[in-house]
BALOBA-1460 file (C-alpha; in Angstrom, 3 decimals):
// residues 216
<rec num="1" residu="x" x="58.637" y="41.628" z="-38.498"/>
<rec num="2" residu="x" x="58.483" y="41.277" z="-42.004"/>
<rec num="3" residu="x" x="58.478" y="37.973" z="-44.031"/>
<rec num="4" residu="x" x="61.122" y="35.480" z="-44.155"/>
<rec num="5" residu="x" x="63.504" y="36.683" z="-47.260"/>
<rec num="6" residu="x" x="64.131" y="33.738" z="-48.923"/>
<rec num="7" residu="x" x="66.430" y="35.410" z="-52.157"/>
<rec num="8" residu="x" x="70.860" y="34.824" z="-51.333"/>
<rec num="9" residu="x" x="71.381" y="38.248" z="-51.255"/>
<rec num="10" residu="x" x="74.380" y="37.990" z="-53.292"/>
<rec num="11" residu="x" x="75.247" y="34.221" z="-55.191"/>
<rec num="12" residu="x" x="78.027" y="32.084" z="-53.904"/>
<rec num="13" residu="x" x="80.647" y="32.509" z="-56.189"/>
<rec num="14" residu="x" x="81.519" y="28.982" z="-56.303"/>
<rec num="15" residu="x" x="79.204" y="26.023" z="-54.977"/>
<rec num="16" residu="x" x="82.657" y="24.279" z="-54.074"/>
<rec num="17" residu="x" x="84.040" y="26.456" z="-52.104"/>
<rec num="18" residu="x" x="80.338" y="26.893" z="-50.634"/>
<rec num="19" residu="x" x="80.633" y="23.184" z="-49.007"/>
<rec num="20" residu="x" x="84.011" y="23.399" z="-48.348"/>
<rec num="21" residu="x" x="83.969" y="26.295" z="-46.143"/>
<rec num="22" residu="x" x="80.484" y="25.044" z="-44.479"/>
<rec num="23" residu="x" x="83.001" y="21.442" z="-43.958"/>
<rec num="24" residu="x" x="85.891" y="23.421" z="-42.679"/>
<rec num="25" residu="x" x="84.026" y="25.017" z="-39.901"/>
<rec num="26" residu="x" x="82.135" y="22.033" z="-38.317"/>
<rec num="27" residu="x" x="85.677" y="19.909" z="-38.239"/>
<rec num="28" residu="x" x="87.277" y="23.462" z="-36.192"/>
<rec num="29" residu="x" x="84.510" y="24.007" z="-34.365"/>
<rec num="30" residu="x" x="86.026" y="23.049" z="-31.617"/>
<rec num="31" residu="x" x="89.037" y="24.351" z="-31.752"/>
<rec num="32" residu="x" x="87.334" y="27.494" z="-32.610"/>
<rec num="33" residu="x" x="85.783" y="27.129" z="-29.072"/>
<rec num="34" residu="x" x="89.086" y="26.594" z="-27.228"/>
<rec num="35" residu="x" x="90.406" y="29.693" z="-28.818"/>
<rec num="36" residu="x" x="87.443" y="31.902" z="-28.410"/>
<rec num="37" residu="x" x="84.731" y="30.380" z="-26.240"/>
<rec num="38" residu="x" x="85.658" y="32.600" z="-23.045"/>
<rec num="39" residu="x" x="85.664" y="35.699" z="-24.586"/>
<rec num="40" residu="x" x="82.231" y="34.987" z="-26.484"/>
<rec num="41" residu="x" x="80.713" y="33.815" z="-23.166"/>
<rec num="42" residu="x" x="81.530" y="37.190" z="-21.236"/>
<rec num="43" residu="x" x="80.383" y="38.884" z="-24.852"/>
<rec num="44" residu="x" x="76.894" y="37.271" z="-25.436"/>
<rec num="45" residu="x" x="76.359" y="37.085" z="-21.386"/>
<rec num="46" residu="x" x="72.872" y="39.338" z="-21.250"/>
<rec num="47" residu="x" x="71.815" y="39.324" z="-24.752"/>
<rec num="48" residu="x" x="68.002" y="39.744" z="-24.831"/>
<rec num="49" residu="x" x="65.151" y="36.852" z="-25.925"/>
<rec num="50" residu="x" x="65.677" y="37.954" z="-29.744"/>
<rec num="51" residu="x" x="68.631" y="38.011" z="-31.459"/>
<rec num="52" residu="x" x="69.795" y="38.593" z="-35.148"/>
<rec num="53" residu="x" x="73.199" y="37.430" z="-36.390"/>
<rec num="54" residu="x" x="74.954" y="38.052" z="-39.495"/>
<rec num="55" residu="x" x="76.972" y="35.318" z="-40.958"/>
<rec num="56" residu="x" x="76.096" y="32.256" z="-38.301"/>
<rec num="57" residu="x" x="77.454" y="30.027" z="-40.665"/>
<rec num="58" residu="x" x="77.383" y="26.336" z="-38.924"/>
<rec num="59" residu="x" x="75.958" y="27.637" z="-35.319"/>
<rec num="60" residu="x" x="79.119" y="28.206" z="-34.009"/>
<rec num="61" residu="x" x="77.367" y="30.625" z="-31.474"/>
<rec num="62" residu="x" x="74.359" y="28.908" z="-30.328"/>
<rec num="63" residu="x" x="75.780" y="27.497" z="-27.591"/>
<rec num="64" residu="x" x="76.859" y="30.595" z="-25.978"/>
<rec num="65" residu="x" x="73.313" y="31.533" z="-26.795"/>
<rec num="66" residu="x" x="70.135" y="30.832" z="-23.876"/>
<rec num="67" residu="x" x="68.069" y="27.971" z="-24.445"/>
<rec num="68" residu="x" x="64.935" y="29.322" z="-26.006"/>
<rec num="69" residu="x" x="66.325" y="32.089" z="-27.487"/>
<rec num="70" residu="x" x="64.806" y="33.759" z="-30.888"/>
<rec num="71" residu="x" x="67.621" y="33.822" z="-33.547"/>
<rec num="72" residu="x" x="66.830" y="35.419" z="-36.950"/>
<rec num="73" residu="x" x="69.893" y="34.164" z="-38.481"/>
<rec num="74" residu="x" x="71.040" y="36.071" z="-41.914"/>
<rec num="75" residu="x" x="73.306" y="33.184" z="-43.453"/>
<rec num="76" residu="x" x="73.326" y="33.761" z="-47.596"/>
<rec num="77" residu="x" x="75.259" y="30.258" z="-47.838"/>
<rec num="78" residu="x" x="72.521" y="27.731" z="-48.053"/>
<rec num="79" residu="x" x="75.623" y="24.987" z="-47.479"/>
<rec num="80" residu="x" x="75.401" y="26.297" z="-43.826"/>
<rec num="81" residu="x" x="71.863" y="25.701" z="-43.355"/>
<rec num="82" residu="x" x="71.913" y="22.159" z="-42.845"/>
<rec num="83" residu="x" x="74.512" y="22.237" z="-39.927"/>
<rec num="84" residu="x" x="73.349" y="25.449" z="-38.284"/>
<rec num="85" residu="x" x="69.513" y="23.733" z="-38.051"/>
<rec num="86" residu="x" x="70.892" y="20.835" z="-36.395"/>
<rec num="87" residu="x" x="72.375" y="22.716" z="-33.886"/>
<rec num="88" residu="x" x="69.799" y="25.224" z="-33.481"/>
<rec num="89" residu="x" x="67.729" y="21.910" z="-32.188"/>
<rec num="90" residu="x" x="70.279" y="20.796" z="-30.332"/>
<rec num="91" residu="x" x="71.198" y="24.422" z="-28.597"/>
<rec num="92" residu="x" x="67.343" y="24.594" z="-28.352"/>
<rec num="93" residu="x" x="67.386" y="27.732" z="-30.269"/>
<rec num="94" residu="x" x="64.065" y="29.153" z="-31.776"/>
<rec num="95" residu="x" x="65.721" y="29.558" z="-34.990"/>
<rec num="96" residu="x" x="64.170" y="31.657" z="-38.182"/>
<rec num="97" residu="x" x="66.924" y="31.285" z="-41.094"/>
<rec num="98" residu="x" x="66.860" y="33.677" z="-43.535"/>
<rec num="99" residu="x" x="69.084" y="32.903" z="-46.770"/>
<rec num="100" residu="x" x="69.638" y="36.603" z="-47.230"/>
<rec num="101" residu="x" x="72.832" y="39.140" z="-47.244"/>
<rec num="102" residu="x" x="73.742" y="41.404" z="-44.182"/>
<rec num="103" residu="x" x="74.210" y="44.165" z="-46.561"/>
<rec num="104" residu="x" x="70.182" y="43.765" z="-47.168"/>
<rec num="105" residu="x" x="68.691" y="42.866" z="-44.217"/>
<rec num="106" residu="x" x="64.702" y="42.097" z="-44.677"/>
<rec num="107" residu="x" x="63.720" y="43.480" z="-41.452"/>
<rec num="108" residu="x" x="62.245" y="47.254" z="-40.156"/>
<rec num="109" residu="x" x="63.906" y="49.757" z="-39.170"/>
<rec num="110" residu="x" x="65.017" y="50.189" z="-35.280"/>
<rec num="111" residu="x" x="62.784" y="46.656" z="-34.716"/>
<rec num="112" residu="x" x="65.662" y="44.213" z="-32.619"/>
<rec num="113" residu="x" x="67.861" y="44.976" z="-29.336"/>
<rec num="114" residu="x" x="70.901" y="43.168" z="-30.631"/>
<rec num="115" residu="x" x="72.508" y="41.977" z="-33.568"/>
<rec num="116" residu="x" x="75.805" y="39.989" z="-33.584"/>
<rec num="117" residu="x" x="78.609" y="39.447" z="-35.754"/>
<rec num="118" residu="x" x="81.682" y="37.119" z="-35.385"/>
<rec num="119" residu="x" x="83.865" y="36.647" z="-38.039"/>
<rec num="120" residu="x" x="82.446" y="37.725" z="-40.956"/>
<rec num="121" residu="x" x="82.782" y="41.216" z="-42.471"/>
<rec num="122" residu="x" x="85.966" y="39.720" z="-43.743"/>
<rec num="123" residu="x" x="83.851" y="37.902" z="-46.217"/>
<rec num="124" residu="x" x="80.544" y="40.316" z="-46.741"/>
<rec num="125" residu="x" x="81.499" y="42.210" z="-50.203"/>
<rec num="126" residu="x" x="80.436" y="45.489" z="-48.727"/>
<rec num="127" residu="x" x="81.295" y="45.253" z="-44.673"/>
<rec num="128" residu="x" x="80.490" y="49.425" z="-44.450"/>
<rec num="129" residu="x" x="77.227" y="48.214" z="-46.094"/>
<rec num="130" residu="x" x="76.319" y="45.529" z="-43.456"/>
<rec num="131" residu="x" x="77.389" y="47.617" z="-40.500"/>
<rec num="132" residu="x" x="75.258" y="50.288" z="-41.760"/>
<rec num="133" residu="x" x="72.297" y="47.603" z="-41.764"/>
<rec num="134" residu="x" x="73.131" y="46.285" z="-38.643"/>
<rec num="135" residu="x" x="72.608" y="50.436" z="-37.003"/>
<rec num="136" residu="x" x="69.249" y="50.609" z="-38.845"/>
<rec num="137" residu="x" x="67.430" y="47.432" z="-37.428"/>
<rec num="138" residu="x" x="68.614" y="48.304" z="-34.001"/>
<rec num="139" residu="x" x="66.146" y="50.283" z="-31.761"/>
<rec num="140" residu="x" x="68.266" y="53.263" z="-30.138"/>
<rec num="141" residu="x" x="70.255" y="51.835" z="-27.132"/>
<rec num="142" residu="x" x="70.466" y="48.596" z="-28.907"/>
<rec num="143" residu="x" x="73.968" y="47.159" z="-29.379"/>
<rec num="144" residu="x" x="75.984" y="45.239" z="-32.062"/>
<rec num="145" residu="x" x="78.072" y="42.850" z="-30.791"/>
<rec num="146" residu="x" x="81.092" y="42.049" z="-32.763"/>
<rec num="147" residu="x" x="84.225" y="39.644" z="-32.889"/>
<rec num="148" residu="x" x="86.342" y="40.205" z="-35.816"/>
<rec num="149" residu="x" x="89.843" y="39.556" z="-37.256"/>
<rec num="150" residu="x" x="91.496" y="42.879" z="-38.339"/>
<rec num="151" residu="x" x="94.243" y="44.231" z="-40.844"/>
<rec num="152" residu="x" x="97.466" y="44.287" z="-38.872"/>
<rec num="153" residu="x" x="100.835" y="46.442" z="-39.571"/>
<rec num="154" residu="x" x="104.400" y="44.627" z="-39.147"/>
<rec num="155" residu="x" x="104.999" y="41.392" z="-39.321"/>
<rec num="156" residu="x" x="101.664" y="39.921" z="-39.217"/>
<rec num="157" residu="x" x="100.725" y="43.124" z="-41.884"/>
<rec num="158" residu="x" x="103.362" y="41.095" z="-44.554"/>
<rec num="159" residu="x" x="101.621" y="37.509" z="-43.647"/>
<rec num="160" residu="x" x="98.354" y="39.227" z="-44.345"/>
<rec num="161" residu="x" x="99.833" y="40.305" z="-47.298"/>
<rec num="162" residu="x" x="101.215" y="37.415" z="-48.513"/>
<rec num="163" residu="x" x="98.048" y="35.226" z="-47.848"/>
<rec num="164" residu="x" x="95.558" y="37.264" z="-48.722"/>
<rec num="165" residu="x" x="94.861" y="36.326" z="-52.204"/>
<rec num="166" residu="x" x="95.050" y="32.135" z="-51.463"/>
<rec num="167" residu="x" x="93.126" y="33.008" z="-48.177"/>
<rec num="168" residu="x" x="90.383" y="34.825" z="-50.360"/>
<rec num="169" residu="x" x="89.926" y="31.794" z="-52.346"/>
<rec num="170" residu="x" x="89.809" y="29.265" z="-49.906"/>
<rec num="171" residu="x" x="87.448" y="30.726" z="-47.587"/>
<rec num="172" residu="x" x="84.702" y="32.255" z="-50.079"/>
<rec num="173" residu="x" x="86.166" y="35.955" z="-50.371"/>
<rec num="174" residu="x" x="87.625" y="36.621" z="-46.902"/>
<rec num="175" residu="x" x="89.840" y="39.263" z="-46.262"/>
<rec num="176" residu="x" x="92.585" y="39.102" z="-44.378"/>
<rec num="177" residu="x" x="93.557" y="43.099" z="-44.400"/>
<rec num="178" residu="x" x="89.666" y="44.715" z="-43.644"/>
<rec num="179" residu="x" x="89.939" y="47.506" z="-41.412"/>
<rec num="180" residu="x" x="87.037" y="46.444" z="-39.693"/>
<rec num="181" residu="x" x="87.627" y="48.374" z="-36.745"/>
<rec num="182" residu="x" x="87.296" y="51.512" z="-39.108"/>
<rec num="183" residu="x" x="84.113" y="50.385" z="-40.668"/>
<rec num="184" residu="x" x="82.343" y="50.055" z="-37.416"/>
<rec num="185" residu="x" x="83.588" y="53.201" z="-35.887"/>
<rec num="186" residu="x" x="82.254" y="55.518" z="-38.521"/>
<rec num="187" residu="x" x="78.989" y="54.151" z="-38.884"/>
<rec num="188" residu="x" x="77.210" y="56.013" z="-36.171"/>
<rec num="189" residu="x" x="76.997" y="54.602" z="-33.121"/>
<rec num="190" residu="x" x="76.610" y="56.618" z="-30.154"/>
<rec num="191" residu="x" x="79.476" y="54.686" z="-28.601"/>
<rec num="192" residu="x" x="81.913" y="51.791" z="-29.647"/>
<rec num="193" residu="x" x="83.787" y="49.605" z="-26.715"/>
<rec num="194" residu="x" x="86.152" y="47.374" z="-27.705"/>
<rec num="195" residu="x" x="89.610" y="45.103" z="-26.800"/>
<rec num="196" residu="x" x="92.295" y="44.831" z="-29.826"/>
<rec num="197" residu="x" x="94.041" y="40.977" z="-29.191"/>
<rec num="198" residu="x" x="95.750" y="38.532" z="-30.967"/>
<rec num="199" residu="x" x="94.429" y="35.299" z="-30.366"/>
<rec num="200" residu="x" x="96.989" y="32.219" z="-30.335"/>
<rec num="201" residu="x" x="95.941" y="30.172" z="-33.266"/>
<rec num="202" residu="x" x="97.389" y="28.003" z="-36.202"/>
<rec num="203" residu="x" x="94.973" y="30.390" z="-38.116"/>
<rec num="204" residu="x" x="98.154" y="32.932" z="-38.507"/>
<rec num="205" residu="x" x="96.798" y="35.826" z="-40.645"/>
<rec num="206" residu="x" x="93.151" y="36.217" z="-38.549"/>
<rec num="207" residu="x" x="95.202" y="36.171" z="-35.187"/>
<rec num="208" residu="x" x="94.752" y="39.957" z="-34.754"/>
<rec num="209" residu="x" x="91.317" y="40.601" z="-34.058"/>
<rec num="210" residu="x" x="89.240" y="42.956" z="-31.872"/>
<rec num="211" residu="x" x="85.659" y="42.088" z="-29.661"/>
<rec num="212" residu="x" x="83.130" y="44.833" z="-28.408"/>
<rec num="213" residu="x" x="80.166" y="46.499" z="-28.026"/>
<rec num="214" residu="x" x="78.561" y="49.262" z="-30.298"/>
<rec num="215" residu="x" x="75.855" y="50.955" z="-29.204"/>
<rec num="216" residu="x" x="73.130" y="52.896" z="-31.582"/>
């Protein structure tokens, strides 16, 4: 692998909203785990000894994660760092933080077997741009494995509408109305599995999200 990128990728817009989102996800945590925690169990059940993640933020993953697993974790808010360190040690995760962007990932080309991303190309500024990466550092047959919250039509499509520009504020450029789904299926996997839900949460306009499996 190359060496460690140590550039943010892309500045925090606001240092404020840096520490407050970093804050807001240790005190859900877990609640985040009630909501979630059986899905991302059956999800990350045979991921290999080496693992890249976009966006780990706090560690809300590692313990879903084997003990002594490699994570090269791609997390651009250094805010995060702190928290997801502390829980890389106490996960006993090999971890190798990286305080890059998943649009520009600072590895080869077709170099890891998986690369995972949960909640968070609603906040990359260019999502095609980091699925695209994600595809390129996978060796053929390797997967990206994905929990997102999606745009939704109807009634939830007017809450997303009607949050979407406090929501973007609050939680450092998240969108509420991505068409994720879209960005992952045209960027060239070989196949794309996954389950469309809407997860029962106070968090109203990410309830409709989708988990999977692409495969380069």
């Amino acid at each position: 692998m190359s060496e460690p990128d140590t550039s943010t990728g892309h500045r925090l817009s606001n240092p404020i909203r840096g520490r407050l989102n970093a804050a807001t996800l240790r005190a859900v945590d877990r609640y985040a785990h009630l909501l979630v925690g059986a899905r991302k169990r059956v999800l990350f059940a045979d991921l290999p000894d080496q693992v890249v993640e976009i966006g780990p933020g706090t560690g809300a993953n590692l313990r879903y994660y084997r003990p002594g697993t490699r994570l090269v974790a791609i997390e651009p808010n250094v805010h995060m760092h702190g928290p997801l360190r502390a829980a890389a040690r106490r996960h006993v995760i090999d971890l190798e933080l990286r305080a890059g962007s998943a649009e520009r990932i600072a590895l080869p080309d077709a170099c890891v077997d998986a690369v995972v991303s949960t909640l968070v190309l609603c906040t990359v500024p260019d999502p095609v741009a980091a699925v695209e990466e994600a595809w390129r550092v996978l060796r053929p047959g390797g997967r990206l494995l994905f929990l997102e919250h999606v745009r939704a039509d109807g009634g939830y499509g007017r809450l997303q509408r009607l949050a979407a520009r406090p929501w973007h504020w609050l939680f450092e450029g998240c969108d509420v109305r991505r068409d994720t789904e879209r960005a992952i299926r045209d960027a060239g996997f070989t196949s794309v599995e996954l389950q469309r839900y809407s997860m029962r949460s106070a968090f109203l306009p990410i309830n409709p999200q989708i988990a999977g499996t692409a495969i380069r």
